[in-house]
C-alpha positions in Angstrom: 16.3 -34.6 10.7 18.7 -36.1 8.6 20.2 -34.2 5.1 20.4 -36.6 2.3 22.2 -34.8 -0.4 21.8 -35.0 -4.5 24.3 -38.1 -5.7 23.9 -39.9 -2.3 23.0 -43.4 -3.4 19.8 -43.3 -0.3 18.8 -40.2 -2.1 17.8 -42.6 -5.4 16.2 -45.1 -3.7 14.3 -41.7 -1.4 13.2 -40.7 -5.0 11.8 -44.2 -5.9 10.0 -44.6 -2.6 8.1 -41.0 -3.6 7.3 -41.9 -6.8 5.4 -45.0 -5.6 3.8 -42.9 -2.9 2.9 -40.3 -5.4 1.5 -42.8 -8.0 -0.8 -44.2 -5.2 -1.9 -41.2 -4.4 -2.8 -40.3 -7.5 -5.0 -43.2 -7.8 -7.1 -42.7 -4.8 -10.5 -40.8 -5.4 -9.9 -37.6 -4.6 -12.4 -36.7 -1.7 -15.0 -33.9 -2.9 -15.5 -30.8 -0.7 -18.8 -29.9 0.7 -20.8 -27.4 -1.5 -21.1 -24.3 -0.2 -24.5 -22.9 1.6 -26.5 -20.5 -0.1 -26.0 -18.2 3.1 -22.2 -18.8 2.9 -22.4 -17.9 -0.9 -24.2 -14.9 0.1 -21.5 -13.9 2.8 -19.0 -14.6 -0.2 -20.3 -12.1 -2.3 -21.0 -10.0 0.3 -17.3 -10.0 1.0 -16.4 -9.2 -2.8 -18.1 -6.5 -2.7 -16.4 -4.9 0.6 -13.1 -5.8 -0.7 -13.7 -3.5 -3.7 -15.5 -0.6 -1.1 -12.5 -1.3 1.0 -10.3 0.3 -2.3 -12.3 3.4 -2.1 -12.0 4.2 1.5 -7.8 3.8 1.3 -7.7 5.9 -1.8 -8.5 8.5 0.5 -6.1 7.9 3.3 -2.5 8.7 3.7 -1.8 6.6 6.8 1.8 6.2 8.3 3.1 2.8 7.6 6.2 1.4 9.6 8.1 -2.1 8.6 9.9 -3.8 11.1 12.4 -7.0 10.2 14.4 -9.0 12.3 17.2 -12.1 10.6 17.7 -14.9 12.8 20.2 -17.2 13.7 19.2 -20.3 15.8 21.2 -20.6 19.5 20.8 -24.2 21.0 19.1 -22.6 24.3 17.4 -19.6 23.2 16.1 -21.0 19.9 15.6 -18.4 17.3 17.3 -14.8 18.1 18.0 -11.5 16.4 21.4 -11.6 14.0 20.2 -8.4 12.4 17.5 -6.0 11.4 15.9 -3.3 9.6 13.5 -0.1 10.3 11.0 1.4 7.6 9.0 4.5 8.2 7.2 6.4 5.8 3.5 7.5 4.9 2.0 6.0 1.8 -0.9 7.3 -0.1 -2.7 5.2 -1.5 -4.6 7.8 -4.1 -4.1 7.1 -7.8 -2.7 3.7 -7.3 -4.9 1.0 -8.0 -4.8 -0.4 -11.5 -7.7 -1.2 -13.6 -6.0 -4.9 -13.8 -3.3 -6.1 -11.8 -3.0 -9.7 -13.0 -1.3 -10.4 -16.1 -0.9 -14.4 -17.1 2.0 -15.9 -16.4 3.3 -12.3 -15.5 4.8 -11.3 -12.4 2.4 -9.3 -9.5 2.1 -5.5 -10.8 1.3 -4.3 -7.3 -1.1 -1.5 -6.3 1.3 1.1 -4.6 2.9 2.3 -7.3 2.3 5.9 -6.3 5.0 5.6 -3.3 7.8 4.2 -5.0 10.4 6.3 -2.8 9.2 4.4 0.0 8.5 1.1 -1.4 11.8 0.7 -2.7 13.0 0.7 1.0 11.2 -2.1 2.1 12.2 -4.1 -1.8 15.9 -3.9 -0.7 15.5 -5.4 2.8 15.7 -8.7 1.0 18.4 -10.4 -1.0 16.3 -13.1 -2.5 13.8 -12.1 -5.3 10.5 -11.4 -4.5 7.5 -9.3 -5.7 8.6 -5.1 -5.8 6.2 -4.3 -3.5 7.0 -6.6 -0.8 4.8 -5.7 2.2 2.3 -3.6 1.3 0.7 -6.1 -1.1 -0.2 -8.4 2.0 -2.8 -5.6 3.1 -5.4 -6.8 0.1 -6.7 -9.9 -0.7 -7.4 -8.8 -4.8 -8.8 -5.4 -5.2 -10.5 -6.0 -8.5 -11.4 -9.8 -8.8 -11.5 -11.7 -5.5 -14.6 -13.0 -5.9 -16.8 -16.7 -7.2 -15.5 -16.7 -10.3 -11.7 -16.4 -9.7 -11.7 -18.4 -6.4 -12.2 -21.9 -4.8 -13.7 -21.2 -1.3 -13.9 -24.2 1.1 -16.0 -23.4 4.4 -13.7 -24.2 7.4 -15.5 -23.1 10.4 -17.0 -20.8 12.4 -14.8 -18.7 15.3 -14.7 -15.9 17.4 -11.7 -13.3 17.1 -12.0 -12.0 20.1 -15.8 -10.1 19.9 -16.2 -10.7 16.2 -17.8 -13.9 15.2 -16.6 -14.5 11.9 -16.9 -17.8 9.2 -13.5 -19.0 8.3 -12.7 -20.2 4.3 -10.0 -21.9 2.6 -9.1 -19.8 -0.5 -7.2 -20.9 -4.0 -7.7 -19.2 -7.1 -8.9 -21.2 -9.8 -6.4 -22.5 -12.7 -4.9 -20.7 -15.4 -5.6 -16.9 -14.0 -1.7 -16.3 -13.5 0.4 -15.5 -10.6 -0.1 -13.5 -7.6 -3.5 -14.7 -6.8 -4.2 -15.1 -2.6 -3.6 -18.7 -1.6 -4.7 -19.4 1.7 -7.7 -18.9 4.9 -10.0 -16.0 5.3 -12.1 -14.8 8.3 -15.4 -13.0 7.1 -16.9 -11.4 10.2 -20.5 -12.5 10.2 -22.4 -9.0 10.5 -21.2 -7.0 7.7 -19.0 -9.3 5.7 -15.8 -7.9 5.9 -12.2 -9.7 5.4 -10.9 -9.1 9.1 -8.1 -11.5 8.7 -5.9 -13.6 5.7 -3.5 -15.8 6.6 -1.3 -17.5 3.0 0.4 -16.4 0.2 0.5 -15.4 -3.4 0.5 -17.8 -6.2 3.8 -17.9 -7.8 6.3 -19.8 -10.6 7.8 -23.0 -9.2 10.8 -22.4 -9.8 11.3 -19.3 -8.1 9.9 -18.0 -4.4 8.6 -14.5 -5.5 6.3 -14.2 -2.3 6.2 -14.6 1.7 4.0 -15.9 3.9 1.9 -13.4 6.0 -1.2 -12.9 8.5 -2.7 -10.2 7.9 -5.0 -7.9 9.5 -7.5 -5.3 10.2 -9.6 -3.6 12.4 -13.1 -1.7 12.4 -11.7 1.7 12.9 -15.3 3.6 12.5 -18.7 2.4 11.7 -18.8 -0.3 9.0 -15.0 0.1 8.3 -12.5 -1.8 8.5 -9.0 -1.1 7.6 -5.8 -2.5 7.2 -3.5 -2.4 10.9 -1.2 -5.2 10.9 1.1 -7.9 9.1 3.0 -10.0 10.4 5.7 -12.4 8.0 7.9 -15.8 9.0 10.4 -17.2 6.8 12.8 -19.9 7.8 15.0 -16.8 8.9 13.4 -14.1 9.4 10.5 -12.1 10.8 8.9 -9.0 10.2 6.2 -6.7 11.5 3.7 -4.0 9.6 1.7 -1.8 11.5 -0.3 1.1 10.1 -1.5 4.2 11.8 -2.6 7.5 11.0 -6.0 6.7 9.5 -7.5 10.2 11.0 -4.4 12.0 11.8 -6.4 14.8 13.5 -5.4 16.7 15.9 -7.5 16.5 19.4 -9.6 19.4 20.5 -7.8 21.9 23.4 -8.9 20.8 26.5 -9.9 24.1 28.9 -7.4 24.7 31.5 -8.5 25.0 34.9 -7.3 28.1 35.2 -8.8 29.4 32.6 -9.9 33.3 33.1 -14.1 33.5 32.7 -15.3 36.8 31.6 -18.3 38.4 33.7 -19.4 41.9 32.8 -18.7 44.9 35.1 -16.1 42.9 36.9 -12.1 44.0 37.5 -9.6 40.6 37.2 -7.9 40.5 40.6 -5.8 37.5 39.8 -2.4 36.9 38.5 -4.0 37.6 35.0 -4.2 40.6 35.4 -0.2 41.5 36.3 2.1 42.6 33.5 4.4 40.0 31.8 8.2 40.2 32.7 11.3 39.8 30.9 11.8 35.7 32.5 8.0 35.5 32.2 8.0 36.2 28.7 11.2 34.0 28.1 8.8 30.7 29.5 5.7 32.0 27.6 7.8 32.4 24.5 9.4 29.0 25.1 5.9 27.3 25.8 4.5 28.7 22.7 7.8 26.7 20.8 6.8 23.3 22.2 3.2 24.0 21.7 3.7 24.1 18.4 6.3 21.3 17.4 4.1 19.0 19.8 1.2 19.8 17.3 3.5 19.5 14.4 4.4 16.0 15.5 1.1 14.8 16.0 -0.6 16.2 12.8 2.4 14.1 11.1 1.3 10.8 13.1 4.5 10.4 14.5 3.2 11.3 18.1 0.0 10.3 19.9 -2.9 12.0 20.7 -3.2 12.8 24.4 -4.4 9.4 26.2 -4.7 8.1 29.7 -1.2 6.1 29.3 0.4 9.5 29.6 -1.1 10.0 32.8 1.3 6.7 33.9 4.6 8.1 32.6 3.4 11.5 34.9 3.0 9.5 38.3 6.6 8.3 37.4 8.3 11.6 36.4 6.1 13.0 39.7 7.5 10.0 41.9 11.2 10.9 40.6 11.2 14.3 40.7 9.9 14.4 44.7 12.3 12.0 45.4 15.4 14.4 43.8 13.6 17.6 44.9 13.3 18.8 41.9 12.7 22.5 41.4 11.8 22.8 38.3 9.5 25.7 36.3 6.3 24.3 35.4 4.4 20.8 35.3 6.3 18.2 33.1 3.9 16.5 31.2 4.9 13.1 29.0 3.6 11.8 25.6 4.3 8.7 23.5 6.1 9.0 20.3 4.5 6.1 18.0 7.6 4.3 16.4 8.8 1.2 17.6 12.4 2.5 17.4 13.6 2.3 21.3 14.3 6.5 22.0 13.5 9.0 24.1 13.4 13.0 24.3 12.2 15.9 25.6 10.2 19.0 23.8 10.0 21.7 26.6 9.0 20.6 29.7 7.4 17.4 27.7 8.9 14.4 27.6 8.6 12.0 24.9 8.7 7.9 25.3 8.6 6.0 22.1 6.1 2.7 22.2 8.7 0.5 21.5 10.7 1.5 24.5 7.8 1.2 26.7 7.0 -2.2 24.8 10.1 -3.6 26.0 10.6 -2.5 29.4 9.7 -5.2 32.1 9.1 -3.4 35.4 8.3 0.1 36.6 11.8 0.5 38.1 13.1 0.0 34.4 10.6 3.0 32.9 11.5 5.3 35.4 15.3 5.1 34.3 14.0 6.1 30.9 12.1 8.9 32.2 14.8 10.0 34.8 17.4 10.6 31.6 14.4 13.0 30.3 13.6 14.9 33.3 17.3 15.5 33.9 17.4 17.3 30.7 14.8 19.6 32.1 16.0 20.1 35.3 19.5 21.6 34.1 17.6 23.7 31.5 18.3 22.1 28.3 15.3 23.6 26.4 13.8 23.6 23.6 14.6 25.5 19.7 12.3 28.2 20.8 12.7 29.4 16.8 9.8 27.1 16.4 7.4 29.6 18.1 7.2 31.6 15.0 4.5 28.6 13.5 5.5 29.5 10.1 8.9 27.5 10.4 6.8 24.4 10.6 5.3 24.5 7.3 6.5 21.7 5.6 5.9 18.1 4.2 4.5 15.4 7.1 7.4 13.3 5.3 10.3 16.1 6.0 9.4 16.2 10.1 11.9 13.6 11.2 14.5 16.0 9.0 13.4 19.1 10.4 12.8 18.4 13.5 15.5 17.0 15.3 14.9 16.6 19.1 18.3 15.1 20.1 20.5 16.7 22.6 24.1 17.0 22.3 26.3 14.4 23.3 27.6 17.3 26.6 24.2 17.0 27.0 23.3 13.7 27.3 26.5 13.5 29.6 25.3 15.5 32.3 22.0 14.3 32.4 22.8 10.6 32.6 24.5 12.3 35.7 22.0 13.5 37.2 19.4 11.0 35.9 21.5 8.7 38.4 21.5 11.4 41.1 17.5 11.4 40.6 16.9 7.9 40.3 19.4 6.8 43.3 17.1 9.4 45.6 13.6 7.8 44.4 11.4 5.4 45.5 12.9 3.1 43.0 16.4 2.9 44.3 15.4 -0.4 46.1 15.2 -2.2 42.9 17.7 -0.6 40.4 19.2 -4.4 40.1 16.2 -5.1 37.6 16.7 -1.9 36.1 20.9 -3.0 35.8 19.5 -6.1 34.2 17.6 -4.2 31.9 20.9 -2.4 30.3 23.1 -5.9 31.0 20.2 -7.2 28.5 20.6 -4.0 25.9 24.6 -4.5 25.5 24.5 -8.3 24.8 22.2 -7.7 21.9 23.2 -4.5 20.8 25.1 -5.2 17.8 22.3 -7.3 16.3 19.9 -4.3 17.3 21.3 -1.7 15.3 18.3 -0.4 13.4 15.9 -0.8 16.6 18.7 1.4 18.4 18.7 3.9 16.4 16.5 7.3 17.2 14.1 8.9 14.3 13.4 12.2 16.7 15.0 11.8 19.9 18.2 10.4 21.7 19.2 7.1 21.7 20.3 4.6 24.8 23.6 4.3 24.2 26.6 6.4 23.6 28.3 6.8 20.6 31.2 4.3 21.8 27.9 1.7 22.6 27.8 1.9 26.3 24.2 3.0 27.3 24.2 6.1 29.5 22.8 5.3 32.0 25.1 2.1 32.3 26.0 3.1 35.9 22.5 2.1 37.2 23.9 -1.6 36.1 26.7 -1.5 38.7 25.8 -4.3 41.8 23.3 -5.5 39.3 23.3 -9.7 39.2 24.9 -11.6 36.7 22.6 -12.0 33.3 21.2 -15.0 32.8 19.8 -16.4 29.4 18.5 -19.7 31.1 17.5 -18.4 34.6 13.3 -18.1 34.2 13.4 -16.2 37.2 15.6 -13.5 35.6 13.5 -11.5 32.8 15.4 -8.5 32.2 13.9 -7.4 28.5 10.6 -8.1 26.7 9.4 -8.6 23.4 8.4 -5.7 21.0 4.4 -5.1 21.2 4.2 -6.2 25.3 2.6 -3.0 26.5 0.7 -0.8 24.3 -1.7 -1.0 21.1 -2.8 2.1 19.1 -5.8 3.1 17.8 -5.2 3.0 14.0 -7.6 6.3 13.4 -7.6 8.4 16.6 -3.3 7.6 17.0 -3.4 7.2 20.8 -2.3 4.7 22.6 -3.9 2.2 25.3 -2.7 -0.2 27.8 -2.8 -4.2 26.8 -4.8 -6.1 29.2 -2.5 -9.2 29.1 -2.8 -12.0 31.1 0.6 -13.8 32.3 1.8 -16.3 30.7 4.1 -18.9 33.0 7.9 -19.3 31.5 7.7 -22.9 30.4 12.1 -22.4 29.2 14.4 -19.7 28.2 13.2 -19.7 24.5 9.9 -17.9 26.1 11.5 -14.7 27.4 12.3 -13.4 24.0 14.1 -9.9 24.8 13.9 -7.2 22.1 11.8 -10.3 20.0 9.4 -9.7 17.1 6.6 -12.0 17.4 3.3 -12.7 15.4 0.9 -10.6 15.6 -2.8 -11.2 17.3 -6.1 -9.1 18.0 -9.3 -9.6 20.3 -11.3 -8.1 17.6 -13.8 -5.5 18.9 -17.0 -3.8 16.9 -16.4 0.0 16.8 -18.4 2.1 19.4 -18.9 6.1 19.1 -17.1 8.1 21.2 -20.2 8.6 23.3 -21.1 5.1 23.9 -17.4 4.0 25.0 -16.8 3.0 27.9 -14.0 5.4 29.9 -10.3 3.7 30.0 -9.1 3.1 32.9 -5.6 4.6 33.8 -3.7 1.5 35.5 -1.4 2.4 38.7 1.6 0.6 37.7 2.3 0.0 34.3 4.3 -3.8 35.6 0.8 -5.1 36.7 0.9 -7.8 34.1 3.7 -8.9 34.7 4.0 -8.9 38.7 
């Protein structure tokens, strides 16, 4: 494409060539659209009147809400890559917040979240150009008081399936003269209950000035006949961002019985180890088990750490794999979780160890999660416990939004230091060792992006990669590891964010994306560390009792081996 610039003598004669096109445009007929159906007028209206339920059912919610944004530069091979980004993470609620009219004429968008300012500033000053105050969270509603007939243009598209859900597709504009902020764009109305599941557009704005971005938008039917908000996803010429929401339910899952659990049977003497007294190391476990008992709880009542799900079970075969391998003797069963942030960290609460999604997300092989996990079970095998003040319960009672303040899970940097030692020591003596090169690729990868990774580096709970000085700790697993290459499709040493796990907006766990493989067509496609749009297989909500049982995978690179 060639730049003409303002005063360039091509640039008048450019001006007169549109004005000749534009006047013959003008004079063609203008081709009138198709009336609408009486059944798509019904599904319309239907829709209208879910939009303003939908209101209702937020009001009552207080769901985590985390903001994602990575600048770009443009590299001749790789095509768009990170130059920079930013992390958001708060809880919004969404009580009290709707006004009675949020359109003014001619008046700038008023927004509907003015409840959480604290938070919403954040994600205003990620951006140097103007734009509405609200930035993000507006592009989770269409128009909470008048999207409807009479403030709308609808133009019937289609018909599609997103993924289960058949839905009828529109083209959207507001009609003239209503004022700015109004949706501009396409709509998907699911065909059964006549619900928004997806917007792609904008708002309306002033000419002169861009006050709004771009966005897909979307949600998901979360329990019977509801659908909420779960995910935006915004492209400007240089950046891109990513919204995801969580914590619809943020309930805590019901104690599962132990095994061992003692039965009582009348007239009968306990024989078993129950029935021994408790001694002074015994109590020192039980009083340490009672610690991370209770700040696991803490963290999952806060959202920030998913309910119990059969992904865990795969980071256990790893940590079992490793720590047979090393010989570990350690005091009890480790047990793993996912933290829920797409931050890339890592951390252990007791003899729990904690993963974040993001850092799962991005790992490409087995090999390349067991290094991650190696780091953690070090920490427990040299006895680096947990705050075991945190078994009186009381010193947990605070605000959701003061957790990542009061509960730091970090280890110290002398810490961290011997247990990237002996995370080596473990790994080298596992059934991994054969293909630590990937996992030396994987680090390679980490350090030539680092410095545009800053904010996605940086831990909310738990410890991060790298050393203070920005080597990674574990950067001696990267030694006899092959030379990284950007262009070689054979060589994929990171993915993008949101490769391996999705969450269940209400119930917070986690589940394994059933992806299939796509062939590397050129280096552009590898896209380490990347944020990319967003897409759902829509499904229709099933009860608990009807669902069909996950499936815990063997290996969590079967995708992409």
């Amino acid at each position: 494409m060639i730049a003409i610039r303002r005063g360039h003598p091509a640039f008048t004669v450019l001006l007169l060539v549109c004005s000749v096109i534009c006047s013959a445009e003008s004079e063609r007929p203008q081709l009138q659209q198709p009336q609408l159906t009486p059944q798509q007028i019904a599904l319309i209206e239907k829709a209208s009147g879910q939009e303003k339920a939908l209101v209702k059912v937020v009001q009552q919610r207080a769901p985590l809400v985390q903001t994602y944004i990575q600048h770009l530069q443009t590299d001749p091979k790789l095509g768009p890559v990170p130059a920079g980004d930013q992390y958001m993470l708060g809880r919004v609620s969404f009580g009290q917040t709707f006004a009675d009219n949020l359109y003014a004429k001619n008046a700038p968008k008023k927004g509907i979240l003015s409840g959480s300012e604290r938070f919403l500033s954040g994600l205003s000053s990620a951006f140097s150009m103007q734009y509405v105050p609200n930035g993000f969270m507006d592009m989770m509603f269409l128009d909470t008081t008048e999207f409807d007939l009479q403030h709308y243009d609808f133009t019937f598209v289609r018909r599609e399936f997103l993924g289960d859900v058949r839905a009828s597709v529109f083209d959207v504009q507001p009609k003239a003269h209503l004022g700015m902020g109004r949706f501009v764009g396409r709509i998907w109305i699911e065909d059964e209950g006549g619900n928004v599941v997806r917007f792609t557009g904008t708002f309306s704005g002033e000419t002169r000035r861009r006050l709004y971005f771009h966005f897909d938008s979307w949600r998901a039917n979360v329990q019977q006949d509801v659908w909420l908000p779960v995910a935006v996803y915004v492209q400007d010429q240089d950046f891109r961002a990513q919204t995801h929401l969580w914590g619809y339910g943020l309930t805590l899952p019901a104690s599962s019985s132990s095994d061992n659990e003692s039965i009582v049977v009348e007239n009968a003497s306990d024989n078993s180890d129950n029935a021994a007294d408790i001694g002074p190391l015994q109590a020192e476990r039980h009083w340490a088990s009672q610690s991370e008992t209770n700040i696991l709880d803490r963290l999952t009542r806060a959202g920030l750490l998913a309910n119990p799900s059969d992904f865990d079970k795969v980071l256990e075969t790893v940590a079992n794999n490793l720590a047979i391998g090393g010989k570990l003797e350690l005091a009890g069963p480790v047990h793993c979780r996912v933290i829920l942030t797409s931050s890339l960290e890592s951390t252990t609460v007791g003899n729990t160890i904690l993963v974040s999604k993001g850092l799962v997300d991005v790992l490409p092989y087995e090999e390349d999660l067991a290094a991650v996990v190696s780091f953690q079970l070090a920490h427990i095998a040299l006895g680096h416990e947990v705050d075991t003040r945190f078994a009186f319960n009381d010193r947990l009672l605070f605000p959701d939004q003061a957790t990542l303040q009061r509960l730091n899970m970090n280890h110290t940097e002398a810490q961290n230091e011997a247990a990237a030692r002996k995370a080596v020591e473990i790994f080298k003596a596992s059934v991994y060792q054969d293909k630590i090169a990937n996992v030396g690729l994987f680090y390679e990868q980490l350090a030539a992006t680092q410095q545009s990774l800053s904010a996605l580096l940086t831990p909310r709970l738990g410890d991060s990669l790298l050393r203070s000085d920005g080597h990674a700790w574990l950067a001696d697993l990267a030694n006899g590891a092959p030379v990284l290459q950007g262009d070689n499709l054979q060589q994929v040493a990171a993915l993008p964010l949101g490769s391996r796990l999705k969450i269940d907006p209400w119930s917070d766990k986690v589940a394994q994306l059933h992806v299939r493989p796509e062939p590397l067509a050129s280096p552009r496609d590898k896209m380490p560390f990347r944020v990319t749009p967003v897409y759902y297989r829509l499904t229709k909500y099933q009860s608990p009792a009807t669902e069909p049982q996950m499936t815990t995978a063997a290996s969590v690179t079967a995708a992409s081996k």
